[in-house]
DSSP file (Angstrom, degrees, kcal/mol; ACC not computed):
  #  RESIDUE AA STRUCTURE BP1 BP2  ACC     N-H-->O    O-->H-N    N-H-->O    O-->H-N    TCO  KAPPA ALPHA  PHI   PSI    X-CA   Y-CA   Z-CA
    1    1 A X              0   0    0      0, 0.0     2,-0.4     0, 0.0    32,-0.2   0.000 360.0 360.0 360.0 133.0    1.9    4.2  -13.9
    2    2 A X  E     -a   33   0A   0     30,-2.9    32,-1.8    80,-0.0     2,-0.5  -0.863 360.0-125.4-123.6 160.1    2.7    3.9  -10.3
    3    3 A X  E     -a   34   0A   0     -2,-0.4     2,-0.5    30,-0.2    55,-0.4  -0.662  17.4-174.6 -95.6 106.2    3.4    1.2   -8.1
    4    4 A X  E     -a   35   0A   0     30,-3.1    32,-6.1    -2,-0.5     2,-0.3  -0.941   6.4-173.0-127.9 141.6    1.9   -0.1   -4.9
    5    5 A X  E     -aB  36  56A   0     51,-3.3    51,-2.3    -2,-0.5     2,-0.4  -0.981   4.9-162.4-130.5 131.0    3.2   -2.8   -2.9
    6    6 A X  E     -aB  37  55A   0     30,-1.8    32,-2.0    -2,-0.3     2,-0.5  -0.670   4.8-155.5-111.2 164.6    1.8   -4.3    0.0
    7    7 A X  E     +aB  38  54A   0     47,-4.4    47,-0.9    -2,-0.4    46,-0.7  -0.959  47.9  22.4-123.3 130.1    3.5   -6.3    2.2
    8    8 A X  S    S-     0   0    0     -2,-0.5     4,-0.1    30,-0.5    31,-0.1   0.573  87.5  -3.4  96.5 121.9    1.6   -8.9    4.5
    9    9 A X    >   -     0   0    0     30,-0.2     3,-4.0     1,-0.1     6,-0.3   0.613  38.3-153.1  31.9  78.8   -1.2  -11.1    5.1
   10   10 A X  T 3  S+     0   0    0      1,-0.3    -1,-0.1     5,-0.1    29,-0.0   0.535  97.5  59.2 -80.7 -24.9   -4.1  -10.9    2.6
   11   11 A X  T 3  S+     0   0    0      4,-0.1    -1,-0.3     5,-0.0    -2,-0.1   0.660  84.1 109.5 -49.7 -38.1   -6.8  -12.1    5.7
   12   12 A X    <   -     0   0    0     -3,-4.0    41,-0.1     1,-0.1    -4,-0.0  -0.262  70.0-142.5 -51.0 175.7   -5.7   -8.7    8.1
   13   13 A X  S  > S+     0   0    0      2,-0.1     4,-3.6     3,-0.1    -1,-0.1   0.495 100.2  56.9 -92.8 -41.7   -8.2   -6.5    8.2
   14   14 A X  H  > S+     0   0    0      2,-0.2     4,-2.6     1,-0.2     5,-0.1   0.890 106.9  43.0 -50.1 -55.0   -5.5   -4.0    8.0
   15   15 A X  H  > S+     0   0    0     -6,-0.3     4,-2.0     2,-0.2    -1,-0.2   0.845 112.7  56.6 -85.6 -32.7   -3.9   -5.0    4.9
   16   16 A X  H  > S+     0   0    0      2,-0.2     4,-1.2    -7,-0.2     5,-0.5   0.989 110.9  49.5 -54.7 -83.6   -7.9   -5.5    3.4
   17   17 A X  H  X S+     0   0    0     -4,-3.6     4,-1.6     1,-0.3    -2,-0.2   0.778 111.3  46.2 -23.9 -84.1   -8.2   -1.5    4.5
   18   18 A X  H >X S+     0   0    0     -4,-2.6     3,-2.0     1,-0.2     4,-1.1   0.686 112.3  48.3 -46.3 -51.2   -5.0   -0.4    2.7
   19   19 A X  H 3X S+     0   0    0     -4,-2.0     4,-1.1    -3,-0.5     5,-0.4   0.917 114.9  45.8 -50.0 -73.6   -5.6   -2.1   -0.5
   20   20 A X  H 3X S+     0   0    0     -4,-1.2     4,-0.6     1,-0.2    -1,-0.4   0.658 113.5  48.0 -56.6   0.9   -8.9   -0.9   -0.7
   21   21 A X  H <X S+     0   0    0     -3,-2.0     4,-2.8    -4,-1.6    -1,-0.2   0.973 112.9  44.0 -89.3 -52.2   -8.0    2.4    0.2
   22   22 A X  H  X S+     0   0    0     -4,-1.1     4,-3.8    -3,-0.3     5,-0.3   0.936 118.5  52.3 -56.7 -70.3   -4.9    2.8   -2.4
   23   23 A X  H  X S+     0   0    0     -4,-1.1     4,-2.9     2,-0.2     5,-0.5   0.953 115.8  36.3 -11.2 -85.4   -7.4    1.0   -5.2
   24   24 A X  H >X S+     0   0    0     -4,-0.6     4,-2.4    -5,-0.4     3,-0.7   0.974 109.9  58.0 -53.2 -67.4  -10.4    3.3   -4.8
   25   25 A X  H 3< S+     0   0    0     -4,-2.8     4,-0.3    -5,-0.3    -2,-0.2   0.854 112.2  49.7 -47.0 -35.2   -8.3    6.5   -4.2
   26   26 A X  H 3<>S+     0   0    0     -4,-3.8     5,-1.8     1,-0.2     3,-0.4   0.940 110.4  51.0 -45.3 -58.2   -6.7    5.4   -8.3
   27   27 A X  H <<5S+     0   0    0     -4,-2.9     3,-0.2    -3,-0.7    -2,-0.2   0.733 107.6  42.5 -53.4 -48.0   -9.6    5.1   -9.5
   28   28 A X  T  <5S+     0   0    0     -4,-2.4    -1,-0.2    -5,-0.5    -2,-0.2   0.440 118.1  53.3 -87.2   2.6  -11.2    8.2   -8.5
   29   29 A X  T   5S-     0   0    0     -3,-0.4    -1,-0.2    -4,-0.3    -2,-0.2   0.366 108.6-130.1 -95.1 -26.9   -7.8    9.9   -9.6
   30   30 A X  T   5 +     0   0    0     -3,-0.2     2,-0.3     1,-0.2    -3,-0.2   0.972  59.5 134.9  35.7  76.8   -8.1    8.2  -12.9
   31   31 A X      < -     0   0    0     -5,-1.8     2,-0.6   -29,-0.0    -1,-0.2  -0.860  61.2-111.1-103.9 162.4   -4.7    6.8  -12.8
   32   32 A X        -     0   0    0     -2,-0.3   -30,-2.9    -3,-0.1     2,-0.5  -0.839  35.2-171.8-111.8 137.8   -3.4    3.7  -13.5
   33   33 A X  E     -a    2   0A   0     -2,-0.6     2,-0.5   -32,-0.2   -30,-0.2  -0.930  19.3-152.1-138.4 111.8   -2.0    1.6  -10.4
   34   34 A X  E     -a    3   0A   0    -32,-1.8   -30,-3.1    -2,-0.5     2,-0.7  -0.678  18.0-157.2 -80.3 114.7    0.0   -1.7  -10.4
   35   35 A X  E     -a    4   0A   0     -2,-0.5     2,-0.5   -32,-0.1   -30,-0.2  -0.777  12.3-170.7-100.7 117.5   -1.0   -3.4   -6.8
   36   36 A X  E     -a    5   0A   0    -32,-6.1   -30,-1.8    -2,-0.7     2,-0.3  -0.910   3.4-161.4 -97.5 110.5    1.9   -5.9   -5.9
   37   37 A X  E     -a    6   0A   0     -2,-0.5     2,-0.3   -32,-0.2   -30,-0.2  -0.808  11.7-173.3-119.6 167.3    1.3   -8.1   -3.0
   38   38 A X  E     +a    7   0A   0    -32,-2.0   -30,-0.5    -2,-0.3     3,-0.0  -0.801  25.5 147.4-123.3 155.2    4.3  -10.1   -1.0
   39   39 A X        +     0   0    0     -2,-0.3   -30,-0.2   -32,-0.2    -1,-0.1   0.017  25.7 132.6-159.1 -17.1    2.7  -12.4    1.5
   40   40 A X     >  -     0   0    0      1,-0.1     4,-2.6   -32,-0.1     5,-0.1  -0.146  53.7-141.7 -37.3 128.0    5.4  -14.9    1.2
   41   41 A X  H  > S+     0   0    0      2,-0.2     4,-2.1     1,-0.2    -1,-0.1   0.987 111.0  48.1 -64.5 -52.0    6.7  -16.1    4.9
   42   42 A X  H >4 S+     0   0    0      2,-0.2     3,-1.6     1,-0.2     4,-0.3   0.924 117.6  46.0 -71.0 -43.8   10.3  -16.3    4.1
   43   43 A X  H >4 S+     0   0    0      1,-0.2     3,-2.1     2,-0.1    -2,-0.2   0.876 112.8  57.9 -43.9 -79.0    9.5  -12.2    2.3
   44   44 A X  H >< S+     0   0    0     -4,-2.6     3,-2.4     1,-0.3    -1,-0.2   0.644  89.2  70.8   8.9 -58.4    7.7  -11.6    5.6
   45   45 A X  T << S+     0   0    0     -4,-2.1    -1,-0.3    -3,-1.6    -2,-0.1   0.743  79.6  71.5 -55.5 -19.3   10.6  -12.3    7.6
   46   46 A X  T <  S+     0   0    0     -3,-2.1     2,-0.3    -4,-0.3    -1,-0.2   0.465  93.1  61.6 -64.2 -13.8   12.5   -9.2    6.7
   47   47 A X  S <  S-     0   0    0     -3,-2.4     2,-0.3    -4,-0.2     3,-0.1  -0.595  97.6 -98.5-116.0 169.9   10.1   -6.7    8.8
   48   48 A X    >>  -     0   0    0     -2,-0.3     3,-1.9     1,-0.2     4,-1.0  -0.781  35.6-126.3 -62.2 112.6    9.5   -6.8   12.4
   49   49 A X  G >4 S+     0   0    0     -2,-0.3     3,-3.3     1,-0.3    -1,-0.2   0.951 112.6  60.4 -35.4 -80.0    5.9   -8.8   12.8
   50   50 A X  G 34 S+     0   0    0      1,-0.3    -1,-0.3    -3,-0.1    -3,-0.0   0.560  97.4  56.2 -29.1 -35.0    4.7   -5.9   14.8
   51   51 A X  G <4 S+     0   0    0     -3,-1.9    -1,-0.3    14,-0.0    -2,-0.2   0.902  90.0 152.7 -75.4 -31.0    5.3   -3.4   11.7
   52   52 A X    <<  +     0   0    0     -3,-3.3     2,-0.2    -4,-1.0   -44,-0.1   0.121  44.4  31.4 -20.8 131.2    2.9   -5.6    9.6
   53   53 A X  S    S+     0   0    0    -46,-0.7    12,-1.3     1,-0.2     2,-0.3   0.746  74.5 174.0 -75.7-172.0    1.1   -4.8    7.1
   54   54 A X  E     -BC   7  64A   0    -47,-0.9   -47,-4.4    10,-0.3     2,-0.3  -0.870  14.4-159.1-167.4 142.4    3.3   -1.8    5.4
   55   55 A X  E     -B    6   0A   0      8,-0.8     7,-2.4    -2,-0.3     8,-0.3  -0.930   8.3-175.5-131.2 107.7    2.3   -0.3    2.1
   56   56 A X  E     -B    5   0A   0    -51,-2.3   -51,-3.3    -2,-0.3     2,-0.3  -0.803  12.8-154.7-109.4 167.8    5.0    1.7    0.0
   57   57 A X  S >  S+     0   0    0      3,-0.4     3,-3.5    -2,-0.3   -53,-0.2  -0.857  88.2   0.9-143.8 135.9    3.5    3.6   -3.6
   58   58 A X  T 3  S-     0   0    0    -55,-0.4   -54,-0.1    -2,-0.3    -1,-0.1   0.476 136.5 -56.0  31.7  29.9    6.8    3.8   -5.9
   59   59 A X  T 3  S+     0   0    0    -56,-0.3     2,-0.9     1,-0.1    -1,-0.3   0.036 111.6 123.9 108.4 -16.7    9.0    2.1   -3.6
   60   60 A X    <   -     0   0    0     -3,-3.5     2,-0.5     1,-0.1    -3,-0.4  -0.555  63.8-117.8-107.4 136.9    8.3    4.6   -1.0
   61   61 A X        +     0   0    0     -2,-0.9    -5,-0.3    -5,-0.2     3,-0.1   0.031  45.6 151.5 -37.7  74.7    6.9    3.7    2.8
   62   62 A X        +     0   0    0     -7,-2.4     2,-0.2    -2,-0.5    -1,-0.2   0.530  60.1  23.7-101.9  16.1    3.6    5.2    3.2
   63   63 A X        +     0   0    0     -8,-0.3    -8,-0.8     5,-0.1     2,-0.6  -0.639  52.2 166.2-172.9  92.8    1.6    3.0    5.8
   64   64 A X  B    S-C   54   0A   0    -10,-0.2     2,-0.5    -2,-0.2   -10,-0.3  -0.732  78.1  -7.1-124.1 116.1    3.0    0.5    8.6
   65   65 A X  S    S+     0   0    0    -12,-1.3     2,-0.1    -2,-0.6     3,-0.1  -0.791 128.0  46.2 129.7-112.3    0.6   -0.6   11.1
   66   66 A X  S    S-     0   0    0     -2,-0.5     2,-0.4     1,-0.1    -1,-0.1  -0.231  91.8-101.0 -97.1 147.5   -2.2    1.4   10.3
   67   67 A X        -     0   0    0     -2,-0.1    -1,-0.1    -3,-0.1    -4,-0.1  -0.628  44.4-117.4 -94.1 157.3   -3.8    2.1    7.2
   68   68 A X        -     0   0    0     -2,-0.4     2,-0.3     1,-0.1    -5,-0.1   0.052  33.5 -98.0 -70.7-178.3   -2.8    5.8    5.8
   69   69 A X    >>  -     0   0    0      1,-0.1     3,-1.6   -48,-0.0     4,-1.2  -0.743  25.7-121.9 -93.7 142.4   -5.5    8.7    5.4
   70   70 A X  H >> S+     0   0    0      1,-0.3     4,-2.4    -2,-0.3     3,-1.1   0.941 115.8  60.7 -42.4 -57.6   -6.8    9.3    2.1
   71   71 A X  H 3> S+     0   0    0      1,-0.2     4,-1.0     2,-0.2    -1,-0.3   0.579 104.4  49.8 -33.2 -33.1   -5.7   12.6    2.2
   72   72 A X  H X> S+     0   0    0     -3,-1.6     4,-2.5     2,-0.2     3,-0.9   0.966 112.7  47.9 -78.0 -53.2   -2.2   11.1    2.6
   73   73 A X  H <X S+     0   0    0     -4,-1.2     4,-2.3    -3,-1.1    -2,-0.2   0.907 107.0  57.3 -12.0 -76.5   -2.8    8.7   -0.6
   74   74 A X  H 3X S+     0   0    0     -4,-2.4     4,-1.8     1,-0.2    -1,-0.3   0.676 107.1  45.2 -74.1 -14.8   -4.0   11.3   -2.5
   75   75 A X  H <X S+     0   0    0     -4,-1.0     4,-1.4    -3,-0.9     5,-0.3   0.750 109.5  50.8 -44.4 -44.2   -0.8   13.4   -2.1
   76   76 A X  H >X S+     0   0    0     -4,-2.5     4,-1.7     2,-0.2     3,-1.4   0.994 111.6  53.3 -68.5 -49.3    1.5   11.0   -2.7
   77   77 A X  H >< S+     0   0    0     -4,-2.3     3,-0.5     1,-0.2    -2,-0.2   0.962 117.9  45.1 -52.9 -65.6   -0.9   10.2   -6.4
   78   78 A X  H 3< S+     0   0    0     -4,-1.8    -1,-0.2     1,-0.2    -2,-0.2   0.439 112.3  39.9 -76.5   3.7   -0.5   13.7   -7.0
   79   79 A X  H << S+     0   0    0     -4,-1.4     2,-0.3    -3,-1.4    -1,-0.2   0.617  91.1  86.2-116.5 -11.7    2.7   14.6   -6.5
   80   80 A X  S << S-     0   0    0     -4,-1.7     2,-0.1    -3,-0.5   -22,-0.0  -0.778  92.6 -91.7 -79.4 133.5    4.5   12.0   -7.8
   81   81 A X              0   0    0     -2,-0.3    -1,-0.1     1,-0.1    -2,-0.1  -0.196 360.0 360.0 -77.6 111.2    5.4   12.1  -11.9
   82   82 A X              0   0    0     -2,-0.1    -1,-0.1    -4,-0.1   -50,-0.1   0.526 360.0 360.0 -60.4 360.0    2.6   10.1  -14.1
């Protein structure tokens, strides 16, 4: 099972994007994907505003800012150990 965690503001547009992107791209994987999201100010505080939102998949950083490319998604789904 892998792990996505998003970090920020459930309202962005941004943070909307990644979720759905990470979501759909699982699904169409058939895998199974645990979405964790922090939105908590005092969690929040730890980043830079400006890096907001950030999405890491098993702990690791794949999207801060901007939401990733599928293409990118779907590497990281497939190369990582089910």
């Amino acid at each position: 099972m892998f792990t996505a965690t998003l970090f920020g503001t459930p309202s962005c547009r941004r943070y909307q994007k990644m979720r759905k992107l990470v979501v759909e791209e699982a699904a169409r994987l058939d895998l199974s994907i645990q979405i964790e999201e922090i939105s908590e100010t005092a969690q929040l505080t730890q980043f830079n505003p400006l890096s907001l939102p950030r999405l890491y998949i098993n702990g690791n950083l794949v999207a801060s800012q901007n939401p990733p490319k599928v293409a990118q998604i779907t590497k990281i789904l497939t190369q990582e150990p089910r």
